[in-house]
NUMIMI-739801 format. One record per residue (C-alpha): residue number from 1; x, y, z. Coordinates in nm, 2 decimals, always signed. Example, Ala and Ser with C-alpha at 12.3 -4.5 7.8 and 13.67 -1.06 7.14 Angstrom:
// residues 2
(1; (+1.23; -0.45; +0.78))
(2; (+1.37; -0.11; +0.71))
// end
This chain:
// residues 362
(1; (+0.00; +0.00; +0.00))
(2; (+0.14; +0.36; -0.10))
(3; (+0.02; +0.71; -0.04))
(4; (-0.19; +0.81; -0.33))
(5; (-0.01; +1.19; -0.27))
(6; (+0.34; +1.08; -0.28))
(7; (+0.29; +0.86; -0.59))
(8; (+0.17; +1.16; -0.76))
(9; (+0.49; +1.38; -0.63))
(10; (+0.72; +1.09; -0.77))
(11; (+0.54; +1.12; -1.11))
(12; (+0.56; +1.49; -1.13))
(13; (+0.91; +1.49; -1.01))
(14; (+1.07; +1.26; -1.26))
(15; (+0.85; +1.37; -1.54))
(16; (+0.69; +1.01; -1.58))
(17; (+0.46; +0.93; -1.93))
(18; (+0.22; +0.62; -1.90))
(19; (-0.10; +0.50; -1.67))
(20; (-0.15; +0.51; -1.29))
(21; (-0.39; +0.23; -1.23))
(22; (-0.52; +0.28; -0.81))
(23; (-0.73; +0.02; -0.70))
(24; (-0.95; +0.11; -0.42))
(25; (-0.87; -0.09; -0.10))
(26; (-1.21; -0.12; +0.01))
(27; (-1.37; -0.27; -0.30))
(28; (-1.15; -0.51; -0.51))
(29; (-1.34; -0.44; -0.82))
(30; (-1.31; -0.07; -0.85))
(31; (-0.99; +0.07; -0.97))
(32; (-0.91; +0.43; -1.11))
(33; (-0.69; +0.48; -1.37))
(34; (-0.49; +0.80; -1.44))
(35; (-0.30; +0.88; -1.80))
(36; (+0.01; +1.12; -1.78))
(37; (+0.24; +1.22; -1.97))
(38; (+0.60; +1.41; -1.89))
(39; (+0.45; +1.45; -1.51))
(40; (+0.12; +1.62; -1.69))
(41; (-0.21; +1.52; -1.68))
(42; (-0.43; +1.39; -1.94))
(43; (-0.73; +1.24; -1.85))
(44; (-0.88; +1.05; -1.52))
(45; (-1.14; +0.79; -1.47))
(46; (-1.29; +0.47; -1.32))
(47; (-1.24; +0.14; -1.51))
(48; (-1.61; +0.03; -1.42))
(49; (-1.92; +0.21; -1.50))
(50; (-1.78; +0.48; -1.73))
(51; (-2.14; +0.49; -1.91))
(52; (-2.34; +0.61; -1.59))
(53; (-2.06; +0.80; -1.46))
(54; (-2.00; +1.02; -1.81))
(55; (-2.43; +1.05; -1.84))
(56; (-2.45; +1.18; -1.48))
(57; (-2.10; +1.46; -1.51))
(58; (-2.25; +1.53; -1.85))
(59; (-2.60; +1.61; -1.73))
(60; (-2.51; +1.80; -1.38))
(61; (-2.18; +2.01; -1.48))
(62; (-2.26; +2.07; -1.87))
(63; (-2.63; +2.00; -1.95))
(64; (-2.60; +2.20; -2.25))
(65; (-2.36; +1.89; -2.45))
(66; (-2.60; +1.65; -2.58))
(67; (-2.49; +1.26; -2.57))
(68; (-2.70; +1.03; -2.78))
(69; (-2.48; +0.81; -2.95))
(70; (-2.23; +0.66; -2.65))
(71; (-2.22; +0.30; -2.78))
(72; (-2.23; -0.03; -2.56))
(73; (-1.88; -0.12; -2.49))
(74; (-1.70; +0.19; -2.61))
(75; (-1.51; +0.39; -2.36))
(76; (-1.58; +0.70; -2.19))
(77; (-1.26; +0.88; -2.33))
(78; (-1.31; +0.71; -2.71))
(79; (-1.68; +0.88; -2.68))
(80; (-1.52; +1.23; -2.57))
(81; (-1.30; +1.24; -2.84))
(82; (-1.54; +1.16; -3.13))
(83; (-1.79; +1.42; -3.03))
(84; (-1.48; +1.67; -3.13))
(85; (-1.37; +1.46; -3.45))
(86; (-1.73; +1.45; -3.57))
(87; (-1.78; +1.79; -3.51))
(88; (-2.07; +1.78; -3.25))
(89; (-1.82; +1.96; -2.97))
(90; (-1.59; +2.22; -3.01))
(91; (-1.20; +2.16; -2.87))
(92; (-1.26; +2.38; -2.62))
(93; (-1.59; +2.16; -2.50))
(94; (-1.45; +1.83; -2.53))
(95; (-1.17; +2.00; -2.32))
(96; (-1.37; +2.10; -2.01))
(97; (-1.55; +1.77; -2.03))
(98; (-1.25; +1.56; -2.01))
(99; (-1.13; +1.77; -1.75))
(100; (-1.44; +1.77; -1.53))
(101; (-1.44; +1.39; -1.58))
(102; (-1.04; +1.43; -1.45))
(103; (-1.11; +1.62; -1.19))
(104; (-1.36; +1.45; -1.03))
(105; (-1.19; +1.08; -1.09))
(106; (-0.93; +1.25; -0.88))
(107; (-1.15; +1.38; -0.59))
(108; (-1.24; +0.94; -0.51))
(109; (-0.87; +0.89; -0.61))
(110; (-0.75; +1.13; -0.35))
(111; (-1.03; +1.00; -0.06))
(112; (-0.85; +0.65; -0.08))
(113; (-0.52; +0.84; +0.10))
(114; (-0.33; +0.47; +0.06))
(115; (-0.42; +0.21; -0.22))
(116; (-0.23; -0.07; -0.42))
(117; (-0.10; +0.12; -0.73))
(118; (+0.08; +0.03; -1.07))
(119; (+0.26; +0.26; -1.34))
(120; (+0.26; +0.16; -1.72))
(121; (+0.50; +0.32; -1.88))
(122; (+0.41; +0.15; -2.22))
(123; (+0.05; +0.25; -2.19))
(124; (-0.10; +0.61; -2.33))
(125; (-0.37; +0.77; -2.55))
(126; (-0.40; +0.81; -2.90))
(127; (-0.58; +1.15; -2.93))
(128; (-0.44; +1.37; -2.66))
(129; (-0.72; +1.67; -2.56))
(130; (-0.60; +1.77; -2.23))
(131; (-0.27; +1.85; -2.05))
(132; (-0.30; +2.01; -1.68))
(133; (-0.08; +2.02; -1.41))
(134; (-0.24; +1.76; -1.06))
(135; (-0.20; +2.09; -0.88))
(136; (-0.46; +2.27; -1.10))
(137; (-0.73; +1.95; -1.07))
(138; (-0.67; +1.87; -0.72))
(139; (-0.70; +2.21; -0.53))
(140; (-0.99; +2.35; -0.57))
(141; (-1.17; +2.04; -0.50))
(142; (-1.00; +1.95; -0.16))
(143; (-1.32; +2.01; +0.05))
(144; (-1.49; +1.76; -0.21))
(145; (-1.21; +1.52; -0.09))
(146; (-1.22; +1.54; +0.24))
(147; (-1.55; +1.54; +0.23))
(148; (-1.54; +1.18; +0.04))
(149; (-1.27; +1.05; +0.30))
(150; (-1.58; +1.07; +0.61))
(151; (-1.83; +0.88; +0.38))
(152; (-1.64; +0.66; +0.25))
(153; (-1.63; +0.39; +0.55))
(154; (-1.99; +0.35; +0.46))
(155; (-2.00; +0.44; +0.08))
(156; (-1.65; +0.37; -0.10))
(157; (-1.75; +0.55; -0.40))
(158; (-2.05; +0.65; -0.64))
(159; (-1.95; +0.33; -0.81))
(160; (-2.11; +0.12; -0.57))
(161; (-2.50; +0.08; -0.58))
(162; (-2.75; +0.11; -0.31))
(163; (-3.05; -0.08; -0.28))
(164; (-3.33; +0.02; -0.06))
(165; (-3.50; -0.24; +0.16))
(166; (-3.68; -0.02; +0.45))
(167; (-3.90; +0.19; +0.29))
(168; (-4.07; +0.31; +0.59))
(169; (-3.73; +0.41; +0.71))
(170; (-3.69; +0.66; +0.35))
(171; (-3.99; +0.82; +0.42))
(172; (-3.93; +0.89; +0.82))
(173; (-3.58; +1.05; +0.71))
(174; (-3.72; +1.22; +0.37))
(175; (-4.03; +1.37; +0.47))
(176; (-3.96; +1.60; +0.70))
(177; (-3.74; +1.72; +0.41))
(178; (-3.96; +1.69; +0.14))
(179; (-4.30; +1.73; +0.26))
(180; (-4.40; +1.52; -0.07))
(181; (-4.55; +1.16; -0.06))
(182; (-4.48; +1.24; -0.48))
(183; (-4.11; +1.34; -0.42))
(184; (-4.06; +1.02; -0.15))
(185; (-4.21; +0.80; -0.39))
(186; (-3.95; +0.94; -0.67))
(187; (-3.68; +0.82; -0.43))
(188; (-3.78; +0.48; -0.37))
(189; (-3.82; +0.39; -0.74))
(190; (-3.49; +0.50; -0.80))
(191; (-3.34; +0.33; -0.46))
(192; (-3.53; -0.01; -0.55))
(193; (-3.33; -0.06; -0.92))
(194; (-3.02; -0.15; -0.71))
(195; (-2.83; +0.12; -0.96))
(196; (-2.48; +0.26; -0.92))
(197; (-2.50; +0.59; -0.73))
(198; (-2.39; +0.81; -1.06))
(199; (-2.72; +0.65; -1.18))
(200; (-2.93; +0.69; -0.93))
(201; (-2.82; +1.07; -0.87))
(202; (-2.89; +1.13; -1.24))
(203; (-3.25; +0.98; -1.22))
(204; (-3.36; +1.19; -0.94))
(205; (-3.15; +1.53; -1.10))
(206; (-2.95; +1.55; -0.72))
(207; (-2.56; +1.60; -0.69))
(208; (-2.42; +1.28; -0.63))
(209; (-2.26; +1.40; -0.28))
(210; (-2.56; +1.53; -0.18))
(211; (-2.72; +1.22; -0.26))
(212; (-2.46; +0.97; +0.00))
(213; (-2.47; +1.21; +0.28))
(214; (-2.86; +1.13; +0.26))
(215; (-2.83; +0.79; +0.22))
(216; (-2.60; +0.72; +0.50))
(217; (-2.88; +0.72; +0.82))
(218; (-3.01; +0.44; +0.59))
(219; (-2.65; +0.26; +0.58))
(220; (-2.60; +0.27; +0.92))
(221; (-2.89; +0.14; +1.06))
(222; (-2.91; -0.11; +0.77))
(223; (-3.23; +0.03; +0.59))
(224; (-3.02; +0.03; +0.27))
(225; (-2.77; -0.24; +0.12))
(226; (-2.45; -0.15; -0.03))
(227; (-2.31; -0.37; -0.32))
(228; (-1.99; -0.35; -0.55))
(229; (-2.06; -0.20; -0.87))
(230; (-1.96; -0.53; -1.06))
(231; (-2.21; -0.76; -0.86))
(232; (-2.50; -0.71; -1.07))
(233; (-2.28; -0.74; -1.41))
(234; (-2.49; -1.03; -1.54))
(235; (-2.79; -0.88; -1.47))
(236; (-2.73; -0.52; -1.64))
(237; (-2.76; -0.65; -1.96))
(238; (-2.96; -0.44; -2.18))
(239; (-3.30; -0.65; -2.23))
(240; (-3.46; -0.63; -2.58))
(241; (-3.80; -0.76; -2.65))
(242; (-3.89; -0.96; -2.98))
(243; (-4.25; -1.03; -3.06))
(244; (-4.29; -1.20; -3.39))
(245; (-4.45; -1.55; -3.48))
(246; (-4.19; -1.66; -3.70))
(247; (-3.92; -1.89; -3.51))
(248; (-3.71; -1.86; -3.77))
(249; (-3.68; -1.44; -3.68))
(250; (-3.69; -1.50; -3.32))
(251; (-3.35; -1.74; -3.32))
(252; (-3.17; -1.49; -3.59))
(253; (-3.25; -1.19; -3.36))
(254; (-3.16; -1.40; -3.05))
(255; (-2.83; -1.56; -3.17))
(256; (-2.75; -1.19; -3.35))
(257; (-2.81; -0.97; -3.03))
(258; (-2.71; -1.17; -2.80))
(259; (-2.34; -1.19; -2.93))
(260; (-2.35; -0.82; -2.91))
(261; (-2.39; -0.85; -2.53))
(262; (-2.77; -0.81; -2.47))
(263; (-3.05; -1.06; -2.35))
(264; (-3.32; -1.13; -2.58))
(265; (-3.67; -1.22; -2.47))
(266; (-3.89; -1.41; -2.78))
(267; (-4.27; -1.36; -2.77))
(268; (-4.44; -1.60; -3.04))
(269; (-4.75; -1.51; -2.90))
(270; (-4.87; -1.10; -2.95))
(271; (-5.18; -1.16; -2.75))
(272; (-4.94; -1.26; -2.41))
(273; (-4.68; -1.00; -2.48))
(274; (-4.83; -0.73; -2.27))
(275; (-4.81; -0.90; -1.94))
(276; (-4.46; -1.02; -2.03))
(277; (-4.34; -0.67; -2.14))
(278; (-4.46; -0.53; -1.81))
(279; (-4.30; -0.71; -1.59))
(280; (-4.00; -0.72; -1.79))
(281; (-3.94; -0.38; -1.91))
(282; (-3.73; -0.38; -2.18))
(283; (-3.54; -0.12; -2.30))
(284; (-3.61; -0.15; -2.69))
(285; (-3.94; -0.37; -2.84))
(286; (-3.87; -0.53; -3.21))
(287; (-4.21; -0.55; -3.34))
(288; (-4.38; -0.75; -3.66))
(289; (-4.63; -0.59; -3.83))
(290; (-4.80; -0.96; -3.96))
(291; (-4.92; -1.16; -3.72))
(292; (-5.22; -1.36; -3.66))
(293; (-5.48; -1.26; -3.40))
(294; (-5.35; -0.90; -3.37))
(295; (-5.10; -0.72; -3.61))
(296; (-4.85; -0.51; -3.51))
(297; (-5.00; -0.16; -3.61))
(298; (-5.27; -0.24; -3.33))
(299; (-5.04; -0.43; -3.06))
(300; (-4.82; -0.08; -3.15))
(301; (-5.07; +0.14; -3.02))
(302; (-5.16; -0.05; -2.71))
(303; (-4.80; -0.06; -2.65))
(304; (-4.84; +0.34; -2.66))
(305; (-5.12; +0.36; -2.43))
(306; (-4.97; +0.16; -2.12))
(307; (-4.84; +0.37; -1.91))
(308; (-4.53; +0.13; -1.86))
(309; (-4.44; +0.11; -2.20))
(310; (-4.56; +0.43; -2.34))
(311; (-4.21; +0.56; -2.33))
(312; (-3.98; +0.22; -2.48))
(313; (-3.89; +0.24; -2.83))
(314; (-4.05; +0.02; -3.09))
(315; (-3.88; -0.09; -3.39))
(316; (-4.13; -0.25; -3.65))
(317; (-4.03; -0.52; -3.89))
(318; (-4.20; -0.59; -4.20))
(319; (-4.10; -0.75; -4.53))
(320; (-4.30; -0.45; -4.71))
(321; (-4.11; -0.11; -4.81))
(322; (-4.35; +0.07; -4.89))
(323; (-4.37; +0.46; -4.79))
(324; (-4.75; +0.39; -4.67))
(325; (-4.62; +0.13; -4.41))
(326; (-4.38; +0.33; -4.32))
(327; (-4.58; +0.64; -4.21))
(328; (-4.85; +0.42; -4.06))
(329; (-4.62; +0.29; -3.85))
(330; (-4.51; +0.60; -3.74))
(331; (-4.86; +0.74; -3.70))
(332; (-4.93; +0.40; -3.43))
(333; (-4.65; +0.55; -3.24))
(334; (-4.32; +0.32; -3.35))
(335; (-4.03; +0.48; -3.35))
(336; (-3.86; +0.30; -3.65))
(337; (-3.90; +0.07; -3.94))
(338; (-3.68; -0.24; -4.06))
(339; (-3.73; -0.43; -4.36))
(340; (-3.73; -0.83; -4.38))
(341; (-3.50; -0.97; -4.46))
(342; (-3.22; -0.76; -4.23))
(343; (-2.81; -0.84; -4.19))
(344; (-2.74; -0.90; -3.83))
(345; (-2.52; -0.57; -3.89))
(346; (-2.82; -0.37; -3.99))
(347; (-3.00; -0.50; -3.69))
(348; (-2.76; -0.44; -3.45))
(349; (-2.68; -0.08; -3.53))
(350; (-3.02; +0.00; -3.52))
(351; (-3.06; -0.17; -3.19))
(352; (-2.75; -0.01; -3.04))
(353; (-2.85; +0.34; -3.16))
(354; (-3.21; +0.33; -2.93))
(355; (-3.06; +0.13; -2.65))
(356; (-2.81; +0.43; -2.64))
(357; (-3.02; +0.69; -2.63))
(358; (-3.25; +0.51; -2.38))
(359; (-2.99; +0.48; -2.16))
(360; (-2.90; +0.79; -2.19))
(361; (-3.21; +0.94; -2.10))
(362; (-3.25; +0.68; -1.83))
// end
């Protein structure tokens, strides 16, 4: 174990170009990572859960930069820098977002005080943005830091996720507060998902801070459960819904998406897909227009009026082209239109384009 502070010193003093990996002592599976490069810094962040944490910095410190295309699997630094090679930032955005991102990987980087670390002196980036001294990212966010080292017997990190299971508890510490059985309510749909805090902060539009100091009564007296971020791995997979009567579709979809890292629920039967759907939730429907006892236009709109699903994209498929089919579908409420027969690469960019943008807006 090493001082996180006089690693730093050693790398500024000797002018050291590669990757500071710092794994957090109190949770084996989160590590930070740190990129320098002749004792400068280029860019901070966590090596989990670089979607939620991006989305929720985004949102709270620059809500005017718009993020809809931040792909499954692509990382949070990739992303930043082909918002200013496509030209949807300017140089001078893309700048301030990698160095809010920085600066606030180094405020939980700091709160460790001691961790196991390693240097990589092979390791760097390929598109260089940012270049800042420690000095200039660190001190003006020491209160932040010292503020993270008291939580963080309790809460390690916003990493970790928090899972409610004392409701009356939530609403004897928040009401007094709040004075809102609405607001309360807000909370404990957002502290029953068993999300990372980044997410959970972003969902109810509260700083993350803010957020841990609240939770803690609820830690301590147990009315809340702490995990590690990676626990629920297998269970974030983005869940896409398939309703069409043709086997044949339902394995190609199944055996196409689920290579590409989602889970895949098949519904040969329209008429039982609303209960499944419901309980389910998915975050993206793929919907066939011909089916027998109910077609998709109609199954479309009933999708539209459920208060569940009102909001979850549907993508209809149809082995007609036609501009009429087209606009109907659009006019039931679907949000897109695929033509039978589709490459597994047309179906999974389309896929990954609404399951981005819903988890963005998530």
């Amino acid at each position: 174990m090493t001082r996180v502070v006089e690693a730093l010193k050693d790398i500024i003093k000797q002018e050291l170009s590669g990757q500071l990996i710092i794994r957090d002592p109190l949770d084996n599976s989160s590590a930070w990572e740190a990129y320098f490069g002749n004792g400068k810094l280029h860019f901070a962040t966590s090596t989990l859960g670089q979607r939620e944490r991006l989305i929720y910095l985004t949102r709270h410190h620059h809500p005017d930069f718009k993020l809809s295309d931040f792909a499954i699997g692509q990382s949070d630094y990739k992303f930043i820098t082909h918002q200013w090679q496509s030209g949807k930032l300017s140089l001078q955005q893309v700048r301030q977002l990698a160095f809010t991102c920085t600066q606030e990987a180094f405020v939980h980087i700091m709160a460790l005080g001691t961790a196991e670390m390693e240097f990589n002196l092979d390791a760097h980036l390929d598109v260089l943005i940012l270049s800042t001294s420690a000095q200039q990212v660190i001190t003006p966010v020491k209160q932040l830091i010292w503020q993270w080292q008291k939580i963080r017997p309790h809460i390690t990190s916003p990493l970790v996720r928090v899972y409610l299971s004392n409701i009356d508890s939530l609403y004897k510490l928040l009401w007094q507060q709040l004075q809102s059985t609405k607001a309360i309510e807000s909370y404990q749909s957002a502290l029953t998902q068993n999300l990372c805090l980044y997410s959970t902060a972003n969902q109810l539009n509260i700083d993350v801070q803010e957020l841990s100091h609240m939770l803690l009564p609820l830690v301590r007296n147990r009315s809340a459960q702490i995990s590690a971020y990676g626990q629920k791995q297998d269970e974030e997979r983005p869940v896409i819904a398939c309703i069409d009567d043709s086997q044949t579709v339902q394995n190609s979809v199944k055996l196409t998406l689920e290579a590409q890292g989602y889970e895949v629920i098949s519904l040969l039967k329209p008429a039982q897909a609303m209960t499944k759907l419901v309980r389910t939730h998915p975050m993206l429907i793929l919907l066939d227009i011909s089916m027998p006892d109910i077609n998709g236009y109609e199954l479309c709109q009933l999708l539209r009026k459920s208060p569940s699903l009102k909001s979850v994209p549907i993508l209809m498929l149809s082995s007609r082209d036609g501009l009429f089919d087209r606009l109907k579908a659009r006019m039931v409420g679907a949000d897109d239109y695929m033509t039978k027969p589709f490459t597994p690469t047309e179906l999974v960019n389309l896929v990954n384009k609404y399951v981005s943008q819903a988890l963005v807006n998530a």
